[in-house]
Every structure is written in structure tokens, then in C-alpha cells.
C-alpha positions in Angstrom: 128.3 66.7 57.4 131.7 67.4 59.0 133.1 69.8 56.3 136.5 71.0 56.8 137.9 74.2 55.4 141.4 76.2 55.5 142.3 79.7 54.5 145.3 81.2 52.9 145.9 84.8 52.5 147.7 86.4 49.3 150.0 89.0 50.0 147.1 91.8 48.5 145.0 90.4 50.7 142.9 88.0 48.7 141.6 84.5 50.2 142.1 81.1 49.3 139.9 78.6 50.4 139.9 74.8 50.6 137.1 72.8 51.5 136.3 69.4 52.1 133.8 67.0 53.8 130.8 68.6 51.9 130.6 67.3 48.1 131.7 64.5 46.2 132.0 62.1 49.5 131.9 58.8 47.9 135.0 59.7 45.9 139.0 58.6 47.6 138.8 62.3 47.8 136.8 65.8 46.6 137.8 69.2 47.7 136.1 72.5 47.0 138.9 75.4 46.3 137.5 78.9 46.6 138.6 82.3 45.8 136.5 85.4 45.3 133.7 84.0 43.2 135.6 81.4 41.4 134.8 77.9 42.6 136.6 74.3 41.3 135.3 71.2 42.5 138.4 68.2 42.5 137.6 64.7 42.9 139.7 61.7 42.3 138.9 58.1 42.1 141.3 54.7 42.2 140.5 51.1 41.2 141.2 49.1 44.0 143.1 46.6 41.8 146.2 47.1 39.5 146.0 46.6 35.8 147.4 43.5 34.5 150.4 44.0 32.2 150.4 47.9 32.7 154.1 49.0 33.8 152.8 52.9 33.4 150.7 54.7 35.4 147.2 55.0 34.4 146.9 58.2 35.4 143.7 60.4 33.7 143.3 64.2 34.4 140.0 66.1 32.8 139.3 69.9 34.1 135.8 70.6 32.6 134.5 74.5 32.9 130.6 74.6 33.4 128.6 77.7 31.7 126.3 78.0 34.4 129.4 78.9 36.3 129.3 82.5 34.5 125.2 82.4 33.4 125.8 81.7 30.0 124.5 78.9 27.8 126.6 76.5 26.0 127.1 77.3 22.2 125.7 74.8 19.2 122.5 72.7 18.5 122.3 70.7 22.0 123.0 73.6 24.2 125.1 71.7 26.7 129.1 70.6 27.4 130.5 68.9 24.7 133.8 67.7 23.8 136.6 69.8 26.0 138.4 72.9 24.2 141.9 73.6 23.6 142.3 75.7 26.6 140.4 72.9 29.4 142.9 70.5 27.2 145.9 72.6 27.8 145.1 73.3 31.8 144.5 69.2 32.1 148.0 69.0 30.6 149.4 71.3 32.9 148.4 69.8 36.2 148.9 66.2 34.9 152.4 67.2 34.1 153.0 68.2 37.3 150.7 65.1 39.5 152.1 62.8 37.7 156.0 61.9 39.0 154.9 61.6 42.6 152.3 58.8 42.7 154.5 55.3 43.1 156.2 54.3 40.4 154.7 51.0 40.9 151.1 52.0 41.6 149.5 50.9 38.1 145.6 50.7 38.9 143.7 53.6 37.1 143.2 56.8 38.6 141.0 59.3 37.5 141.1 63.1 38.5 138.2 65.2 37.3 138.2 69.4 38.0 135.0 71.5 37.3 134.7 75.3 37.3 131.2 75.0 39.3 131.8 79.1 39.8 133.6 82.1 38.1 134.7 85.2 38.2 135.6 86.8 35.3 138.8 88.4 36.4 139.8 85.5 38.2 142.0 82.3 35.9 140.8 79.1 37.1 144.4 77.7 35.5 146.1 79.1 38.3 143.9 76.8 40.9 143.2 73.6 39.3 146.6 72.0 40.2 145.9 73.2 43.9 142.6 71.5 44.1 143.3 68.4 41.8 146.6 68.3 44.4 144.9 68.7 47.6 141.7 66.1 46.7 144.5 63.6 46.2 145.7 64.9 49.8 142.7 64.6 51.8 142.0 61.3 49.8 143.5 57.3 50.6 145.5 57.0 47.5 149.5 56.8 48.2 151.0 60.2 46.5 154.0 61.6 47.5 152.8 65.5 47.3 151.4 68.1 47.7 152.4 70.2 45.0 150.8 73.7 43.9 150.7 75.4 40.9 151.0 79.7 40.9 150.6 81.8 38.0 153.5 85.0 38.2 152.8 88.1 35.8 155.3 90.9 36.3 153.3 94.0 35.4 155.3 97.1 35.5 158.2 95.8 36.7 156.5 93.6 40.1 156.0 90.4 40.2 152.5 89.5 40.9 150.8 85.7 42.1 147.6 84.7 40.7 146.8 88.2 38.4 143.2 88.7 37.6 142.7 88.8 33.7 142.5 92.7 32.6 146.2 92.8 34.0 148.1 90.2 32.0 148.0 92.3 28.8 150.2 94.6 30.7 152.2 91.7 32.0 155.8 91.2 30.1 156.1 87.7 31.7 153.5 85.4 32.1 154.5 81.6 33.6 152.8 79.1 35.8 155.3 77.1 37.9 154.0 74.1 39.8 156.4 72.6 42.8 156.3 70.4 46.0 157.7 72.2 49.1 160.8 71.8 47.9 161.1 71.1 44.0 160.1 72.9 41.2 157.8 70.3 39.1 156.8 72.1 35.9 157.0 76.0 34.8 155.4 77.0 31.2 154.4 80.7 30.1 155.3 83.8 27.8 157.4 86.7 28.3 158.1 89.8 25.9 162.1 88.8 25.8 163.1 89.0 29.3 166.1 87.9 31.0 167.5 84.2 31.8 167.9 86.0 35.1 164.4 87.7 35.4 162.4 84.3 34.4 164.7 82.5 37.6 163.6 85.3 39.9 160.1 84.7 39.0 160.1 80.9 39.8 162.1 81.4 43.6 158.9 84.4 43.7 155.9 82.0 42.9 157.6 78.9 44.8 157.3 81.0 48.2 153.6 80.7 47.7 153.6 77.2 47.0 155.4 76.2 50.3 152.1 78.0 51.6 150.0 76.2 49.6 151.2 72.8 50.3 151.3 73.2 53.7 147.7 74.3 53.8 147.3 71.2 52.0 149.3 69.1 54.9 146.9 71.0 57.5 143.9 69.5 55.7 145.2 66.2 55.3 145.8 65.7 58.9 142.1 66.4 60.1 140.7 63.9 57.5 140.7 60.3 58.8 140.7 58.7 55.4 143.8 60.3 54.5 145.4 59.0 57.5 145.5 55.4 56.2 146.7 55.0 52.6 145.7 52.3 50.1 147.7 49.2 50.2 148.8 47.9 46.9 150.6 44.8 45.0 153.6 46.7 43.5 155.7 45.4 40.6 156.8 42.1 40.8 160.8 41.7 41.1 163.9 39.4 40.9 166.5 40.4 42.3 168.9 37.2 41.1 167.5 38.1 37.4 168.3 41.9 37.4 171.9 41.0 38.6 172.2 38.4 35.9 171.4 41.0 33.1 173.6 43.7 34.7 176.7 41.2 34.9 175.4 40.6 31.5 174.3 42.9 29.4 175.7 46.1 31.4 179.2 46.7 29.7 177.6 45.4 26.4 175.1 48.3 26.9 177.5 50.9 27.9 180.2 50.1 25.0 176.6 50.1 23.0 176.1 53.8 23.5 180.0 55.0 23.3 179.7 53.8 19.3 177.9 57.3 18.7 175.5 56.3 16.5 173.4 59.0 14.8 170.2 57.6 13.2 167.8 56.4 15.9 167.0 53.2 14.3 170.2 51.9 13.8 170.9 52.8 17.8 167.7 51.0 18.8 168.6 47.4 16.8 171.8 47.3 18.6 170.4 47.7 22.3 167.4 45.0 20.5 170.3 42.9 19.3 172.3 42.4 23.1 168.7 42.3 25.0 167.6 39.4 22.5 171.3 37.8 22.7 170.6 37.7 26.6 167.1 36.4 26.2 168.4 33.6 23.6 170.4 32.3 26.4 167.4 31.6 28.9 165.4 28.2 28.4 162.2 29.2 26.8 160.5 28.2 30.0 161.9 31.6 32.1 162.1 33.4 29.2 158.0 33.6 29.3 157.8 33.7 32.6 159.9 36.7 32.8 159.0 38.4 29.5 158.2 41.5 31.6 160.7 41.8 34.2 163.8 41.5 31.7 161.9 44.0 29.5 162.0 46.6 32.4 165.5 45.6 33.9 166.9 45.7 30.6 165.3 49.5 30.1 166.5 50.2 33.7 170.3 48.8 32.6 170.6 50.6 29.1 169.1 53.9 31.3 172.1 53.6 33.6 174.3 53.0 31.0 173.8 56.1 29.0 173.3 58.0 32.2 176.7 56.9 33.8 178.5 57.8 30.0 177.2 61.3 30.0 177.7 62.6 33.6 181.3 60.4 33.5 182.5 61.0 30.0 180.5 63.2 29.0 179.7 61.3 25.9 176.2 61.1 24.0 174.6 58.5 22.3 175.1 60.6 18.9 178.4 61.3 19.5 177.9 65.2 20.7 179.4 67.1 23.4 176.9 68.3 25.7 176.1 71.6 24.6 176.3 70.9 20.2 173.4 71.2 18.3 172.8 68.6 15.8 173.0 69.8 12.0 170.5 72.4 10.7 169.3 73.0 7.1 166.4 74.7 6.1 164.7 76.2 3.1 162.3 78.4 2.3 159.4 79.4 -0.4 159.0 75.4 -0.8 155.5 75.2 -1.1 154.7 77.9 -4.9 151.2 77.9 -3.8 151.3 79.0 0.0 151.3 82.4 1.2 154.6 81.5 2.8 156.4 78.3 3.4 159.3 76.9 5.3 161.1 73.5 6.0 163.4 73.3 9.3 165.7 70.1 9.8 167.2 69.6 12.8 169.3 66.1 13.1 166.1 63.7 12.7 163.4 66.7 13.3 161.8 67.7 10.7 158.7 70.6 10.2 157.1 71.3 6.5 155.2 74.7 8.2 152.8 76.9 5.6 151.5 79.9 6.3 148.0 81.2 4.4 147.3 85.3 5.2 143.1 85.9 5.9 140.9 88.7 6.7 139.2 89.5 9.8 136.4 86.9 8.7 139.0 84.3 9.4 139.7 85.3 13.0 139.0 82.6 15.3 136.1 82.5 17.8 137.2 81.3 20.9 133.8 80.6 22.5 134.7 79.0 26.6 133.1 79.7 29.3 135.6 82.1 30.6 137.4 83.3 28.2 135.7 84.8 25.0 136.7 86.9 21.9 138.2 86.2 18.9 142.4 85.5 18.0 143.9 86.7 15.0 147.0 84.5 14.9 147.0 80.4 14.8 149.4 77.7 14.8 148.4 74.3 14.1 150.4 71.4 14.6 150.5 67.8 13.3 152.4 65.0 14.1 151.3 61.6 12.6 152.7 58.6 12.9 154.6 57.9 10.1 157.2 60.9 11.5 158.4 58.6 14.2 157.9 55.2 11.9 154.9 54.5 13.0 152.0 52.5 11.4 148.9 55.1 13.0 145.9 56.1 11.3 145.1 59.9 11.7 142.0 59.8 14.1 141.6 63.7 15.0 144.0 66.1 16.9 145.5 64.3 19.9 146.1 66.2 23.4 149.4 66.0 22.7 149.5 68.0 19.4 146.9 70.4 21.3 149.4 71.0 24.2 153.0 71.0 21.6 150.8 73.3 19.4 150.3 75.7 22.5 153.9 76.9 23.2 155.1 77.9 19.6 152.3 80.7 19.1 152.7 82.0 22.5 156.8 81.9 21.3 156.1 84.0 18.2 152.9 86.1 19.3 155.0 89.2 20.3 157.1 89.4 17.6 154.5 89.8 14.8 153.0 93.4 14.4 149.6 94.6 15.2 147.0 96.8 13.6 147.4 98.6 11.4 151.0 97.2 10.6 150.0 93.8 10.4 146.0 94.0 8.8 146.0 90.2 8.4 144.5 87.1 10.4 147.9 85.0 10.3 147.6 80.5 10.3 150.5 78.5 10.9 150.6 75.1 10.0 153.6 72.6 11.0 153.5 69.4 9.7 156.1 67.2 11.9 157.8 64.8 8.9 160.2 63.0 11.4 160.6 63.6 15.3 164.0 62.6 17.4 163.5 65.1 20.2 161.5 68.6 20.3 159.6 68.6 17.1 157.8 72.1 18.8 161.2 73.3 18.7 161.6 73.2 15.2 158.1 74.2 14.7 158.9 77.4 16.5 162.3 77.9 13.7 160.1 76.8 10.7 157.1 79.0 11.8 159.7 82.3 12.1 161.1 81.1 8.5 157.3 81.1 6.8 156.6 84.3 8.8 159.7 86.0 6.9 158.8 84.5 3.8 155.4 85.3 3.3 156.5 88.8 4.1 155.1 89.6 7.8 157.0 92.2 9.2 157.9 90.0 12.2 160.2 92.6 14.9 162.6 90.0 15.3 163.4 86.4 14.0 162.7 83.5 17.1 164.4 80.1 17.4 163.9 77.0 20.3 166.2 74.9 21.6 165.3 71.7 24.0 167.3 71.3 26.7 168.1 68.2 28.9 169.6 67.2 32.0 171.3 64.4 33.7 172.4 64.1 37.5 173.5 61.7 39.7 171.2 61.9 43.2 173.4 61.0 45.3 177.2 62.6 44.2 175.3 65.6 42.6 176.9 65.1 39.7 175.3 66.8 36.5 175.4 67.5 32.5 173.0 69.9 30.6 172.3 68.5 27.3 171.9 70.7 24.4 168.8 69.7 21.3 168.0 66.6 23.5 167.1 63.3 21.6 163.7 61.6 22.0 166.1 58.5 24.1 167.6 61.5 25.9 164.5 62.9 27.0 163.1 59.4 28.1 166.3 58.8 29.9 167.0 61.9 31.8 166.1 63.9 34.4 164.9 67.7 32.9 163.0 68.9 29.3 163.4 72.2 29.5 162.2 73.9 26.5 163.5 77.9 25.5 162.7 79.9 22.9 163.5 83.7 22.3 165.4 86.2 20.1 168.6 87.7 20.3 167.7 89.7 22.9 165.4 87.4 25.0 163.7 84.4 26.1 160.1 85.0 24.1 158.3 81.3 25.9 159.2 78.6 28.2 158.2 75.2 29.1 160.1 72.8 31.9 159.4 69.1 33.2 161.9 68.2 35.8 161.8 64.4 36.8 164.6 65.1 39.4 164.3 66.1 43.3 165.9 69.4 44.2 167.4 71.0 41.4 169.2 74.0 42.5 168.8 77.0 41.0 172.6 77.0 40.5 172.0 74.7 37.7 169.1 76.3 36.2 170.9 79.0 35.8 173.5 77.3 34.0 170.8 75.4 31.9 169.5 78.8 30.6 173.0 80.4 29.8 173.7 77.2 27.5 170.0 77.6 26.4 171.0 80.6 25.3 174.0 80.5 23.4 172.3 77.4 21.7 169.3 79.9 20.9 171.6 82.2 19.0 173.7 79.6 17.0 170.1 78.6 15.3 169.5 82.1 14.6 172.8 82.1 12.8 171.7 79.3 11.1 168.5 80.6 10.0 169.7 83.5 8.9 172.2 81.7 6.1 168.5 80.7 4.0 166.7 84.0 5.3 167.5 87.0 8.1 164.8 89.4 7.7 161.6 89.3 6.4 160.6 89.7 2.5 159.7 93.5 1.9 156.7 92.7 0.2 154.3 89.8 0.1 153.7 87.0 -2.9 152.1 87.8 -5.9 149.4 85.2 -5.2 148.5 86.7 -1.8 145.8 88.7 -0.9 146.2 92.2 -0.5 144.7 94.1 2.4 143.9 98.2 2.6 142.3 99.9 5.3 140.1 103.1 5.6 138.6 104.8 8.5 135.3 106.4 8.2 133.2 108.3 10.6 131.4 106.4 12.7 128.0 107.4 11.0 128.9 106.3 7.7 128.9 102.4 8.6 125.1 101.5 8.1 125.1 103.7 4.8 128.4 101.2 3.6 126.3 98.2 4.7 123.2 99.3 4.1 120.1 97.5 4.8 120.4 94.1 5.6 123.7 94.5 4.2 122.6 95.1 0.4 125.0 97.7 -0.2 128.1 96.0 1.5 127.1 92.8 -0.7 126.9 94.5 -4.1 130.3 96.2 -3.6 131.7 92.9 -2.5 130.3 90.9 -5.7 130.9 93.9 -8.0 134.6 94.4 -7.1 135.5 90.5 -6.3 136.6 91.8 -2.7 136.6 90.8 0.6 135.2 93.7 2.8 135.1 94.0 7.1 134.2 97.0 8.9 134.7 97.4 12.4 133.4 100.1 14.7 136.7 101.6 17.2 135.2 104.2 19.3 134.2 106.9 16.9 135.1 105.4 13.8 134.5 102.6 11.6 137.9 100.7 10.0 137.1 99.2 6.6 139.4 96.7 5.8 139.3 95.5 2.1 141.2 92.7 0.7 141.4 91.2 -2.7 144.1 89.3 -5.1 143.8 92.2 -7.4 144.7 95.3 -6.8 142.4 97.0 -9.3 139.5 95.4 -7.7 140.9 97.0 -4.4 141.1 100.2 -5.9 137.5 99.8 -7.3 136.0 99.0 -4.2 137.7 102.1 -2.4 136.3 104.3 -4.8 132.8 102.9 -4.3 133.2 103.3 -0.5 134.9 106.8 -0.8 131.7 107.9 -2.9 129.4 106.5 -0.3 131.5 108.2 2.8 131.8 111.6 0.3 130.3 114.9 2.2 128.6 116.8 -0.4 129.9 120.1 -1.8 128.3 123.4 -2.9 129.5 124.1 -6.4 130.5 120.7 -7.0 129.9 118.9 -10.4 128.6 115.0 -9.7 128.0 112.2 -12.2 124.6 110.9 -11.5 122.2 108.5 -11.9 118.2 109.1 -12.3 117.2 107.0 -9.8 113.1 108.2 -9.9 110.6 110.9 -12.4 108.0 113.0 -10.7 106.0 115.2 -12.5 108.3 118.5 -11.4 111.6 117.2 -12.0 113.8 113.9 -11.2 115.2 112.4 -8.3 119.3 111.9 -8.8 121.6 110.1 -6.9 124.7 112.2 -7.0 126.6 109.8 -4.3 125.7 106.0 -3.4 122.7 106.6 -1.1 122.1 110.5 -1.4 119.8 111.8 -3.8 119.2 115.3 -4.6 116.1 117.0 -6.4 117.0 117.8 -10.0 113.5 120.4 -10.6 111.7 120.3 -13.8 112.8 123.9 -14.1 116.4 123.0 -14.1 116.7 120.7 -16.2 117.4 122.7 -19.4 116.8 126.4 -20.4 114.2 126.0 -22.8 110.7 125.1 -21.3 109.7 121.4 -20.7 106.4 120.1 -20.0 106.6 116.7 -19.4 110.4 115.3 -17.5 110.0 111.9 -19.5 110.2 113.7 -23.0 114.4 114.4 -21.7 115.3 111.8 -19.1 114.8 108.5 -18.4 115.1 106.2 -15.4 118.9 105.4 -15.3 120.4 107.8 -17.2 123.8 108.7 -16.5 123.5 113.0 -16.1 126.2 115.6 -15.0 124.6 117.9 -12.3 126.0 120.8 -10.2 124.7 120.9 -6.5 123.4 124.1 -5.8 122.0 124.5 -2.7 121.7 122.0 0.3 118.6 123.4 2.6 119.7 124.4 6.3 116.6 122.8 7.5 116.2 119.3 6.0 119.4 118.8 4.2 117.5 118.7 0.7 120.2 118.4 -2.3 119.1 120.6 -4.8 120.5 120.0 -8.0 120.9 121.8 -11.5 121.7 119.9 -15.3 120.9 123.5 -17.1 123.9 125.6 -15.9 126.2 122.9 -17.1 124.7 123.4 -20.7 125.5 126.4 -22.8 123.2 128.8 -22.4 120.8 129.8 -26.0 120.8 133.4 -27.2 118.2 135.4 -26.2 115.5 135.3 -29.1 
């Protein structure tokens, strides 16, 4: 065993360790990245030989967490690691995103990374590590990768910006991004922020990218003591012709260009007409080459029309659509479409379209979240959709896809902080957004449609959010840029930067950025989020011509919530046993009833359609919580007959002792001759002993007293 290890130190003083040499040895490469407690094991694994007909890379990235990392058992029937959750999803996402532009862009046999939490610490986020180890088992492996990268969590917690925070401190945090970057270029960044600055979220990347240079070249250190590193994979690249690329330049190139400059708006209708030149080229070929080189005029003619609309924007700064570089596309919305939801909204932007309804629950509707690390239970959820039929696709629906998984990610954490908490906002909140067509950032618009539904259904949201997509173009070598504003789906494909903003008026609420370019400076960052910005706040504008603030009340077909607070003692007496009291008031009334215990007392939240059954289920609760008085008049209910007197429950669970002597003036011998089982009596508590709390109860002085004979 010849394990190898290296040590980083954060600046509090915690260590990061990577190891390698001991596990996983009959993988290209496995390393073991410790800190504190937390333990993730990376491997990855190549095919020796390339894919036939793949022009992609087959890149595959899982990050698995293990129970027996934290000594707990795995939920459901089978009691073992099933399918992966949205968050393992999301963290795969995260450090393929940022893997994936520097393996060869001809390197098309599979690769497979796999992460595992083997170890954890509660207080320690595996998300901020995985990128590190999937990164440096690439490193140490024989696979050709133009790394290493790093990936950093930042929180700024009263006002300091912190790398790698330990759990119990992000709800203090109001920014929350991961940024992953190679020694010298930011790759990815993605978090949350409570409407910070453009200038606050740029000082946070330049703070976590100082750590990264650390971690990469702890990753370099490695590298160099491992002998299979030192010798990387030789591979057959893509095949090429020179004389044929030239050919369809000379070609096809101005053809292309003059293509693009017509500005046309619907996506289809673009698309025929680059179809139409490619397959007047190919018409020209004998039918001999053109099978022969079905592939390589596909690519040079994507390559071409990329350069083409490249060249038009940074030169002329021209779009395929026709826009200047910082117009949005047309907006309409609408809202209140869908009569039967508890809110609705539609948001069109261009050729992006979201149908987004909202439905208001109680606390039984909170979700579990159930992962090895991170438990509890989330009271706001966004769902998104996007079959194929929004693109014009033929697809069958087969389940959620990653991709909805990760798109569905940023919009709640975009609209999280704006909606109220207890006891403002007593409801468990789902967002739905159904994606109708897509021509660039369809999370975007689920963001604007999901602030739209919020304000219609009546949530008191603190301020209204909107997301804008943003895009970049440069030329490598003359620097050259433009920032595109709403990017289209061929503008995303085509350029260099999907930077992703939302926020309010006031401030940037969530981020995500993929940058396919080497060293962007910050320069132009900068400028990316000022036109980010004003974009940001001419949707708002646009919002707010079908609806600025929220609804002041909610629809009439909603469910209505109240809440109560009771002493703490008081909670098994509302549920009582086996919850047969709880049950009965909940059948009874037609309501919804949850009771939580807060420190010393219990919040009953009731909800119902009808307020009357509300009100009816209060009362019940208020009777059972009631402290009896001295003096006080009840209407009971004879719950039991004893041969000196009846027992009656004055209260829901408190009976008193109504004496055979007190239950009229004249003289009774037997109880039954007067009351029966049920009966519906006034009584006045008289006396409550100081020793056993005994009610003692009188029916007599409520009667007029007889004469005396």
C-alpha cells in the first residue's frame, strides 16, 4: 500500500485532507477527501475505446450519500439506498457542470465518476467537497483532463464572508453560493442571497476563488507523486478534413452569416433556413462523399453557422432575432387563468412560456425531506415540468428528469425569502410550472410566473421577483465581447456564458452561472450583472401592468387557516387518547387540525373551506383548553349515575360531581327518577377542592327555590 495524502489548512484552522493509494485501486483513479469527520470516496473510470458515432462527451457523474455514514438506516420497505434524491441529484449536477468543459473536446469514450459520503458530520456539507474529490480522482488518474478545478461554498454571516460554513450557520447567512473554478477561471457559481448587491455577490466569487487556487494546487502536488497520472491515456480523436471544412466555409459561410442578419423571430422558421443552405451544399456532393462524410459536414457546418452568428454579434452587434444586445423579448402575462386553483399565472416571454398553479395546504402537507444528512421537513415547493412537446418534440413523459430536478432547484431558492413565515404565512405553499414552449430560460419565466401565482392566490409575498438569462459572446484572441440580454436556446448553445439572475427591486434574490470561456475578467462580470439588472427591473414593470402587489385576501375556494396557542399541557387533552378527541373534532367540524408543540406551548393550526366549521372547531378546542371558574354557570352533559349523585362533564374532558343532594331542593331518593345518561343540565361550579382538584357542582341553586311549607 503506498497511500499518498496532502493537507490544506482553512483560514479558521480546519483541515482538508486528500488521500490516495489506499481504496478503489483498480479504478483510472479514487481519492479519499477528508475533513473533520466527513469522508467522500471519488472514483472515476474510462472505456479504453471511443463510442462510435458519439460527437459528445459521455460524461456520467453520480454522488451517492450512505446512511451508515451518520448511523442511521435507510427509510422504506427494503431498508437500503434506493433511487438518488433531489439533493444527491442537484450536487451531481453541480460538479458535472463544472468537470465537464475541460476533458477534450474530442475524447468521446464513456466516463464514469461516482462520489460517496462513506462518513459525516453533521455540521459539515458534503456539497462543498464533492467537486474537489470528483476533481482530484480525475487528477491522480490516466484520463487526459485539462483541470484541476475546485468547488467552495461562501456564506457571508454577519457581514464576513466565510468558506466551507458548517450547517447551523447558513440560516444566518444572507448569501449562500458555491463557485467552482480552475486556477485561473471561474467555471460555475450557483446559490441564494437575501437581495444583496451585484457588487457584494462579485466580491464573494474573487473571496472563494483564493481557496480554490489552494485547492488545485494541492491537487497538482498529488498528481505529481502518482505514477499513473504521469502518463495520460492515448486516444483516437475526431476524424477531420481539412480540404472539406474549407470547402463549406468558402461555401456555406456568407450564406450562413447573411442567414442570421434576416432577424428571424420564431425558432423554427430560423432553423429551416440554416437546414435549407446545409442541404443545398450537401445536394452538391456525389452521393458517394456525401455518406462518407455525413458526420464531418454535420459538425463543420455547426462549427460554420457558430462562427457566423458569433462574428455578427461581437461585430454588428446583431442577433439572430433581430434584438440589440441588452432587449428583452416581448412579455405578456395573465393571471387568475386556472378558476379552480388557489392561484394561477401564465408568463410569456418571446417563445417561453410557463402555465404555473399554486394549491395552499396545511402542515400535513409539508414535505419530508428524509437524506442522510439533511433531515426535517419544507414548507414551500416548486415543481417543474418540461415535456417535450414545449420544444416540438415527439417524447413520452417517463418520470422527472435531472434536468427538471436541477431547473426546478433555483426558482424556490429565488422566491423562498420573499414569502412570509409563521404566523404571517400559516400555509404549506406548492408551485407548479408547467413549461408550454422553451426558446431560452424556461426557469426564468418560472421564477416571473411563480411571483404572479404567489400574488394571486393572495400570499403576502415582501416583494415581487423576476429572472433574466444572460449570455455572453467573446472573441479569445482580440478580447472582444457582447452581453446578451433573455438569451435564446441557439444563443445559449452558441456562446460562451449562461448566467442566470434573479432578484427584486432592490437585490439579486439567486444566481446560477456556466461560463464556457477561459478567463473572464471580472471587468465584464461586472458589466453582465449591471445589464442583468436593469433587465430584472424592466420585467418587474412588466409584471406589474397584469398585477403589482399581492391580492389582500385569498379565493373564495381556498382553505382558510387560524391558529391558537395553548399551554403546553393542554395538547394530550385536544388529542386525547390515541387521538379520539382530535379525530371527533376533525370529523364533527369538517376541518383540518395540526398541533405543534414550540417550547412551552402548543400552536393549533385549523383549516377548513368554511369558515363556520372553523369557528366551530375553535369553540370545541377553546372549551377543552377552558380553566374552570368558581361561580361560573356551565352547560353539561351527564356523562355517568352513581347512587349519590351524577358525574357531569362541564368542559370536554373534565367532569365535576353533581351530589344527589344538589340536584334539586326537594328530597330525592333515587338520581335516575330526575336525570338520565346524556342529558343536557345547567350547573354552577361551586367549589374545586385544594387537594385533588374535585369539581363540585350544583343544578339546585340554579332553580327557584320552593316556599318554606
Amino acid at each position: 500500500m503506498n497511500a499518498i495524502t496532502k493537507e490544506l489548512k482553512l483560514n479558521d484552522g480546519r483541515i482538508i485532507s486528500i488521500e490516495t493509494g489506499k481504496l478503489a485501486k483498480q479504478a483510472n483513479g479514487a481519492v479519499v477527501v477528508k475533513m473533520g469527520s466527513t469522508m467522500l470516496l471519488a472514483t472515476v473510470v474510462t472505456k479504453k475505446e471511443a463510442n462510435q458515432g458519439v460527437d459528445y462527451l459521455p460524461l456520467s457523474v453520480d454522488y451517492k450519500e450512505k446512511y451508515a455514514a451518520v448511523g442511521r438506516f435507510p427509510g422504506g420497505f427494503f431498508k437500503r439506498e434506493a433511487r438518488p434524491s433531489d439533493y444527491e441529484i442537484l450536487i451531481c449536477r453541480l460538479v458535472d457542470r463544472a468537470l465537464r468543459p475541460l476533458f477534450p473536446k474530442d475524447y468521446h469514450a464513456d466516463i464514469v465518476v461516482q462520489i460517496a459520503l462513506i462518513s459525516a458530520d453533521k455540521e459539515i456539507m458534503p456539497d462543498s467537497l464533492a467537486a474537489l474529490a470528483a476533481s482530484a480522482a480525475i487528477s491522480v488518474s490516466d484520463i487526459p483532463f485539462n483541470g484541476p478545478i475546485s468547488e467552495v461554498r461562501v456564506a457571508r454571516i454577519n457581514g464576513e464572508f466565510i468558506i466551507n460554513p458548517n450547517f447551523s450557520d447558513i440560516p444566518n447567512a444572507d448569501l449562500d453560493i458555491i463557485v467552482a473554478a480552475t486556477m485561473d477561471n471561474i467555471m460555475m457559481v450557483e446559490g441564494e442571497m437575501k437581495e444583496v448587491a451585484e457588487s457584494d455577490l462579485i466580491e464573494a466569487i474573487k473571496f472563494a476563488h483564493e481557496t480554490i487556487k489552494e485547492q488545485c494546487q494541492i491537487q497538482i502536488e498529488l498528481a505529481s507523486e502518482v505514477e499513473k497520472s504521469k502518463v495520460k491515456l492515448e486516444y483516437q480523436g475526431d476524424e477531420s478534413d481539412q480540404d472539406l471544412c474549407d470547402a463549406i466555409r468558402s461555401s456555406s459561410y456568407d450564406k450562413l452569416y447573411e442567414a442570421s442578419r434576416k432577424c428571424i423571430n420564431i425558432k423554427s422558421e430560423r432553423k429551416d433556413a440554416i437546414d435549407a443552405i446545409k442541404q443545398e451544399y450537401i445536394e452538391s456532393l456525389d452521393e458517394e462523399v456525401r455518406e462518407e462524410k455525413a458526420v464531418l459536414i454535420e459538425n463543420y457546418f455547426h462549427d460554420i453557422h457558430k462562427d457566423a452568428v458569433r462574428n455578427m454579434a461581437i461585430d454588428e452587434k446583431i442577433r439572430l432575432d433581430g434584438r440589440k444586445p441588452d432587449e428583452i423579448r416581448p412579455i405578456w402575462s395573465e393571471v387568475d387563468y386556472l378558476p379552480a386553483a388557489h392561484g394561477s399565472a401564465i408568463f410569456t416571454r418571446g417563445e417561453t412560456q410557463s402555465l404555473t398553479s399554486l394549491t395552499l395546504g396545511s402542515k400535513n402537507d409539508l414535505q419530508i425531506i428524509d437524506g442522510a444528512i439533511i433531515e426535517g421537513k419544507a414548507g414551500f415547493i416548486l415543481h417543474y415540468n418540461f415535456p417535450g412537446f414545449s420544444t416540438g418534440e415527439a417524447k413520452p413523459i417517463r418520470g422527472t428528469s435531472r434536468r427538471e430536478v436541477g431547473h426546478g432547484n433555483l426558482a424556490p431558492r429565488a422566491l423562498k425569502n420573499v414569502i412570509p413565515n409563521d404566523p404571517e404565512n400559516p400555509y404549506t405553499i406548492r408551485l407548479v410550472s408547467d413549461i408550454l414552449e422553451s426558446n431560452g430560460s424556461s426557469s426564468m419565466a418560472t421564477v416571473c410566473a411563480g411571483t404572479l401565482a404567489l400574488m394571486d392566490a393572495g400570499v403576502q409575498i415582501h416583494k415581487p421577483v423576476s429572472g433574466i438569462a444572460m449570455g455572453l459572446i467573446m472573441d479569445n484572441e482580440t478580447r472582444k465581447y457582447t452581453i446578451l440580454s433573455d438569451i435564446l436556446g441557439d444563443e445559449d448553445h452558441l456562446g460562451d456564458m449562461d448566467f442566470k439572475v434573479t432578484g427584486t427591486r432592490d437585490g439579486i434574490t439567486a444566481c446560477q452561472m456556466d461560463i464556457k470561456v477561459d478567463g473572464l475578467p471580472y471587468e465584464i462580470l461586472a458589466d453582465a450583472l449591471e445589464q442583468a439588472r436593469n433587465g430584472r427591473i424592466h420585467i418587474l414593470d412588466e409584471m406589474a401592468k397584469t398585477i403589482d402587489k399581492p391580492n389582500a385576501d385569498y379565493k373564495a375556494h381556498a382553505p382558510r387557516i387560524i391558529t391558537l396557542t395553548v399551554a403546553k399541557e393542554f395538547i394530550g387533552a385536544i388529542i386525547g387518547p390515541g387521538g379520539k378527541i382530535i379525530q371527533e373534532i376533525q370529523a364533527e367540524t369538517n376541518t383540518t387540525i395540526n398541533i405543534e408543540e414550540v417550547g412551552e406551548f402548543g400552536i393549533v393550526d385549523i383549516m377548513s373551506n368554511d369558515l363556520e366549521s372553523i369557528e366551530a372547531a375553535k369553540t370545541w378546542i377553546k372549551n377543552i383548553t377552558a380553566v374552570p371558574e368558581i361561580g361560573e354557570v356551565y352547560n353539561g352533559t351527564v356523562k355517568n349515575i352513581t347512587s349519590f349523585g351524577a358525574f357531569v362533564e362541564i368542559i370536554p374532558g373534565k367532569d365535576g360531581l353533581l351530589h344527589i343532594s344538589e340536584i334539586e331542593w326537594r328530597r330525592i331518593n333515587d338520581v335516575n327518577d330526575v336525570l338520565k345518561t346524556g342529558d343536557k343540565i345547567e350547573v354552577k361550579l361551586i367549589d374545586i377542592d385544594k387537594k385533588t382538584g374535585k369539581l363540585k357542582l350544583s343544578r339546585k341553586v340554579l332553580l327557584p327555590r320552593p316556599d318554606k311549607q
